[in-house]
matplotlib code that plots the C-alpha trace (Angstrom):
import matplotlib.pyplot as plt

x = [1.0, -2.3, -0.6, 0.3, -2.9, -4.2, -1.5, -1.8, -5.3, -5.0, -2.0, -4.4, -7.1, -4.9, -3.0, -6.1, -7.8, -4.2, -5.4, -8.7, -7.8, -9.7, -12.8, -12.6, -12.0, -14.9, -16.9, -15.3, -18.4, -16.5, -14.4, -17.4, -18.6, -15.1, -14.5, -15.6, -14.4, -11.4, -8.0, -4.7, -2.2, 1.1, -0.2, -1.0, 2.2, 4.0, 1.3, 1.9, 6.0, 6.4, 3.9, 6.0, 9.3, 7.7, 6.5, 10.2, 11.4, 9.6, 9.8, 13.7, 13.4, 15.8, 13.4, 15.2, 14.6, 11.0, 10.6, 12.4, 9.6, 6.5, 7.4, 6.2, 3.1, 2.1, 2.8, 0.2, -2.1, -2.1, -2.6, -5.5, -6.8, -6.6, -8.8, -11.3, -10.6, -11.5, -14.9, -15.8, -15.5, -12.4, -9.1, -10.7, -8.1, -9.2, -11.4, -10.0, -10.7, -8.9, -10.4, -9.1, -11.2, -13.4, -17.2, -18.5, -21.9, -24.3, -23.8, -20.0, -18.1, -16.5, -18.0, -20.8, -21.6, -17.5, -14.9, -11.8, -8.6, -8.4, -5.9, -7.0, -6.2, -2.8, -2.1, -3.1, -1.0, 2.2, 1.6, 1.6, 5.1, 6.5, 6.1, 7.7, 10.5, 11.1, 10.4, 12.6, 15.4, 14.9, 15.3, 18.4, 20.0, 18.8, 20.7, 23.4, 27.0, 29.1, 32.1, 33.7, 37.6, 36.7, 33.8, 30.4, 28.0, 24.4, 22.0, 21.7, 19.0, 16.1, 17.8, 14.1, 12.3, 14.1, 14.0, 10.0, 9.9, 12.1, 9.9, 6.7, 7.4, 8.5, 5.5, 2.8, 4.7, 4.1, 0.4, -0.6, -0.4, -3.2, -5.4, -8.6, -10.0, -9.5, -6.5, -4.6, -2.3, 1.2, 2.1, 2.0, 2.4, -0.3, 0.1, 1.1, 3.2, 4.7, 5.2, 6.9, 9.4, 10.8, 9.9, 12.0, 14.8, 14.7, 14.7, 17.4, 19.7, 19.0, 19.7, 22.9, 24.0, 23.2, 25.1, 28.3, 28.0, 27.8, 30.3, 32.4, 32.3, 34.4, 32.4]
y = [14.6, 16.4, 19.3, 16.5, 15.4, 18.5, 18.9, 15.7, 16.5, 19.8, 18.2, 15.5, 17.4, 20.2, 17.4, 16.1, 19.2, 19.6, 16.4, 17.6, 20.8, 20.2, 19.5, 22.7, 25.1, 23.4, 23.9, 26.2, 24.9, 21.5, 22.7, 23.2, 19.9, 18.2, 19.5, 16.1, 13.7, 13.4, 12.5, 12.0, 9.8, 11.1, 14.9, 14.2, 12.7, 15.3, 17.9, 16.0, 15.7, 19.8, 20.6, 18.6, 20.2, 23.5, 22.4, 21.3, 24.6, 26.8, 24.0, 23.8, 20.1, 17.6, 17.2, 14.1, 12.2, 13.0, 12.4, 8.9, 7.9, 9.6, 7.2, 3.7, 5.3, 6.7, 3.3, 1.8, 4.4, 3.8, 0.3, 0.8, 3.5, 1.3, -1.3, 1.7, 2.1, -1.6, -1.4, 1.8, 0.5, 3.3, 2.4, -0.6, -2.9, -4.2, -7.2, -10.4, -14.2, -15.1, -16.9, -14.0, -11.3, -9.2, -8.4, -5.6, -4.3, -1.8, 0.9, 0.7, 3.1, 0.1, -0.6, -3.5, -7.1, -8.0, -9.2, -7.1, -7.2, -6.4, -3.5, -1.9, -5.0, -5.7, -1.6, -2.3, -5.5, -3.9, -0.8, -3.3, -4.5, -1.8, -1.1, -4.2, -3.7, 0.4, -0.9, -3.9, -1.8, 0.9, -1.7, -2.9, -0.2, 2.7, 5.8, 3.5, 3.6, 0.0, 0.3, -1.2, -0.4, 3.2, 3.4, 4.8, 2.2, 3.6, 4.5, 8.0, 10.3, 10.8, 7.3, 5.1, 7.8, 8.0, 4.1, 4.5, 7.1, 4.0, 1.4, 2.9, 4.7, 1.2, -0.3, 2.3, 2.1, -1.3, -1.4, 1.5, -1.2, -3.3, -0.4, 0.6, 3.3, 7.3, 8.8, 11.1, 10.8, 12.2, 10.7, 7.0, 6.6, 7.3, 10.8, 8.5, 6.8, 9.8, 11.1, 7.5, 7.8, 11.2, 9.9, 6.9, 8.7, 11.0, 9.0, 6.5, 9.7, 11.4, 8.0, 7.6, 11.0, 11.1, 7.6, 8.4, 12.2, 9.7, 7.3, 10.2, 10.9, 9.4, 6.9]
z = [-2.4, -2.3, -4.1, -6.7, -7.0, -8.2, -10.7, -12.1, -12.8, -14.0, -16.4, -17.8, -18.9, -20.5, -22.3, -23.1, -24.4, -26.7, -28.2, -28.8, -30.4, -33.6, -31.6, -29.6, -32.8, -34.0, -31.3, -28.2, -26.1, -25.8, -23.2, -20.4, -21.7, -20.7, -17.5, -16.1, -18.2, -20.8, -19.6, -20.2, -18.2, -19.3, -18.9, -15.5, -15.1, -15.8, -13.6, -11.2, -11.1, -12.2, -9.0, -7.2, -7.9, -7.5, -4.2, -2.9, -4.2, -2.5, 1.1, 0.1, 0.2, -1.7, -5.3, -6.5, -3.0, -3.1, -6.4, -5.5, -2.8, -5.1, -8.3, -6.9, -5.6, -8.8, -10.6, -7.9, -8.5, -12.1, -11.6, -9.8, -12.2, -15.4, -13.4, -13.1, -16.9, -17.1, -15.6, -17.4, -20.9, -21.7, -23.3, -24.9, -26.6, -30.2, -31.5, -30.7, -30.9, -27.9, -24.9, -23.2, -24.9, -23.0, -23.9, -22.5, -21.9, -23.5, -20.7, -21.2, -22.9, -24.9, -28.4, -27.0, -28.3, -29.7, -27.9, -27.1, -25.8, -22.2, -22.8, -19.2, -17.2, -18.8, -18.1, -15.1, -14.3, -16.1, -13.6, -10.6, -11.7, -12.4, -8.7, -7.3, -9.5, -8.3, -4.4, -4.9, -6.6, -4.3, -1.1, -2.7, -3.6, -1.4, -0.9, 1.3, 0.2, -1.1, -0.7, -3.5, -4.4, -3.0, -5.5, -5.0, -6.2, -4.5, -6.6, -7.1, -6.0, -8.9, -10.0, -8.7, -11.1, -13.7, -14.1, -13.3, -16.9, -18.6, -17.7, -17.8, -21.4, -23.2, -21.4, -22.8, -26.1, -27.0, -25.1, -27.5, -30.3, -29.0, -28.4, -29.9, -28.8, -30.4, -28.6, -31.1, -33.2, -34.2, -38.1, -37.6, -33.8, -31.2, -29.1, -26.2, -28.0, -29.3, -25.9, -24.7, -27.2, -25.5, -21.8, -22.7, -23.7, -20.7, -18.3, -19.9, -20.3, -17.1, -15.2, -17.1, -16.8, -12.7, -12.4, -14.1, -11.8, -8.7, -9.2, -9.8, -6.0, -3.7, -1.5]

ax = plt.figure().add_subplot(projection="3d")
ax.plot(x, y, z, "-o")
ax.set_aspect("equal")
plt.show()
């Protein structure tokens, strides 16, 4: 998990310096200012999962199980780090007239004096759920065998992940909408939600592809 860590890290601020790659032919200097600050999630998503298959290569452990029991953690994590988002100002949401809009501060990194919507709070509460809902599949399902007319009807291994990229892809799509704040942009869609549209489809296909492979097997 430490290992992890530091990939995930290392895989947000690249991603984020891919972003920002007008900035830095502009002015090369911008990567020493950066070191610090200037992240993004779904690169250190991705760090984080490729140090960990490294790491189970070289350990010979099972990837897919680990990366089973890593997912939920990670969807906590990020809960807790989009309420970190919220009292920093970052990955504000846009001007609203709700009675749920948000008014942040002079010292925040949010645009001060309008009120916005709360974008890092409902990150943060989608994040939360999409944890019950990996834990509670993954306590139903588990790596245990039904027997059902000699079928195998588990869950396969990699399955609680893949359904984590599923989830959290359409999730960040449709939260990208609301959003206010400069984060990139590939044509008409958001980096991040250019990059949901292929986690999406990963994960969907991978999950498909290792529960039609399972079922094949006797139980």
């Amino acid at each position: 998990v430490v290992w992890c860590v530091v990939g995930g890290f290392l895989g947000a601020k690249i991603l984020y310096w891919i972003t920002e790659w007008k900035s830095i032919l502009e002015n090369p200097g911008f990567l020493g200012a950066t070191l610090t600050d200037g992240f993004v999630v779904f690169g250190g998503i991705v760090g984080g999962i490729f140090t960990a298959y490294v790491y189970c290569r070289v350990k010979k452990m099972d990837f897919l199980k680990f990366f089973d029991t890593l997912m939920p953690s990670v969807a906590l994590a990020q809960g807790f780090g989009r309420i970190g988002c919220f009292l920093a100002g970052c990955c504000y949401g846009r001007e609203t007239t709700s009675h749920f809009g948000v008014v942040f501060p002079a010292s925040s990194q949010a645009p001060a004096g309008v009120s916005l919507i709360p974008t890092q709070l409902i990150s943060a509460g989608a994040n939360f759920i999409n944890m019950i809902i990996l834990l509670v599949i993954a306590y139903n399902f588990s790596y245990t065998v039904a027997k059902n007319k000699g079928k195998n009807k588990s869950l396969p291994a990699g399955g609680i992940g893949y359904i984590y990229m599923i989830l959290y892809g359409i999730g960040r799509f449709l939260i990208e909408f609301l959003r206010n704040d400069y984060r990139g942009e590939v044509g008409f869609l958001s980096t991040s939600q250019f990059i949901s549209i292929f986690f999406v489809i990963c994960g969907a296909g991978l999950l498909l592809f290792s529960v039609r492979k399972h079922r094949a097997v006797p139980a």
